[in-house]
N, C-alpha and C positions, 0 to 999 in steps of 0.2 A: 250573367249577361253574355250574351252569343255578337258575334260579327253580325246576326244578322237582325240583330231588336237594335241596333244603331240608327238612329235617326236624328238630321240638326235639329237644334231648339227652332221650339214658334218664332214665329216672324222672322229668324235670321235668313230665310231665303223666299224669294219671290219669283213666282212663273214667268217663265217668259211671254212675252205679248207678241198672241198671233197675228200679225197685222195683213191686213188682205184675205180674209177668211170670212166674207160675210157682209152684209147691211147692218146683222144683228149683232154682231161684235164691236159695233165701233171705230173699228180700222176697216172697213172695208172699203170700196168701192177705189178710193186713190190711195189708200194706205195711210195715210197723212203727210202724204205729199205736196197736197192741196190741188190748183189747178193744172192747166197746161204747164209748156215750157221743158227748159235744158233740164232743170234740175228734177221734176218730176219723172223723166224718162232712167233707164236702167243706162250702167256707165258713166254717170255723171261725177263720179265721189273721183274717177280718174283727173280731174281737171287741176293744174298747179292753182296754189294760191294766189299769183299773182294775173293770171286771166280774169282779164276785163268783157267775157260775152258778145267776143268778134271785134270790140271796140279797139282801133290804133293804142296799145299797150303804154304807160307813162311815159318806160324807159324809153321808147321809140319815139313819143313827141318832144321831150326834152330835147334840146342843143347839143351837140357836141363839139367839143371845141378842143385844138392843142395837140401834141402828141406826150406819150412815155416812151422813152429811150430806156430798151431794155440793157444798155450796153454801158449806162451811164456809170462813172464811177463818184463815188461819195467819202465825201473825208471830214474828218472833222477837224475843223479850224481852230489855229494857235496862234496869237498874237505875241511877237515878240516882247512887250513888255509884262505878259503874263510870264513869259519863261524870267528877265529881270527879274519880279516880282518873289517869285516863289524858290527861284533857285540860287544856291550859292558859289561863287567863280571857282572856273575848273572843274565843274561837276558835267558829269553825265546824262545827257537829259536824251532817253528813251520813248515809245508810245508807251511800253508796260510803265515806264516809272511816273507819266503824265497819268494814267487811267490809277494809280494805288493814289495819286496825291488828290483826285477827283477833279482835275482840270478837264478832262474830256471822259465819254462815254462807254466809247470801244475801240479796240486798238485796230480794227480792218484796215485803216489809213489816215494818215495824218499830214496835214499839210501847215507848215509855216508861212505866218503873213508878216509882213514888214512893217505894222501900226506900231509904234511909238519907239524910246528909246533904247539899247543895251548901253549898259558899261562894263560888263564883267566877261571873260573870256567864259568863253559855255562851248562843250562839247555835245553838239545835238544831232541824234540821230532821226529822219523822218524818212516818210514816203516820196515829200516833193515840198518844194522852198518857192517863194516868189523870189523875184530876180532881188528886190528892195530886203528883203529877210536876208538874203544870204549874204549880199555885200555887208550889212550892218553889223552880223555875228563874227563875220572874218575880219572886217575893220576894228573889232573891241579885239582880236585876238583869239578869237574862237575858233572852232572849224566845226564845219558841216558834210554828215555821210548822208548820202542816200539810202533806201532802204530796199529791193528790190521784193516787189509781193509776188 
């Protein structure tokens, strides 16, 4: 057998279809484009998916309402009596040692809210305290750092 008696099996390949070559082909006259219109014309396959054919586009009749504040900063929230709960007096309480215990998510920031009781002196380190959180941790004996990001 030579390089050149190589040929695919039957049926594994199929001609291409000359479309536009003819009345007697089949495809001729519009191709199979069918009639007039955008989409029969050449250039058309450019158009995004979400053009509506000149029509005012969704995203444009929909409302718009609100802003995003790209400057905003995001913390996630600690309840004093979750730090009670979980920890025990004179301990250390950290974001990293909140995110190993699964109290919160990600350490980017962490802010202390002043919902419910302390009784135990706790050494808590955050990003930022409510005024009600921090009186309450230093009232049981505790103290509170800030965290500079």
């Amino acid at each position: 057998m030579r390089l050149h008696e190589l040929s695919p099996n039957i049926g594994s390949t199929k001609n291409k279809k000359r479309i536009g070559r003819g009345l007697g082909s089949g495809k001729g006259r519009t191709a199979g484009r069918g009639q007039k219109g955008q989409k029969s014309r050449s250039g058309d396959r450019n158009l995004p998916p979400f053009f509506e054919g000149g029509q005012t586009p969704f995203l444009m009749r929909i409302p718009k309402r609100g802003f995003k504040n790209p400057n905003k900063k995001e913390y996630e929230i600690v309840n004093i009596e979750i730090l009670e709960k979980y920890f025990e007096a004179n301990e250390e309480i950290t974001p990293q040692i909140l995110k190993e215990k699964g109290i919160i998510h990600c350490t980017l920031a962490v802010k202390i809210l002043g919902n419910g009781e302390i009784t135990k002196p706790l050494k808590v380190k955050a990003h930022k305290f409510s005024k009600s959180a921090q009186e309450k941790i230093q009232s049981a004996g505790g103290s509170v750092e800030i965290i500079e990001q």
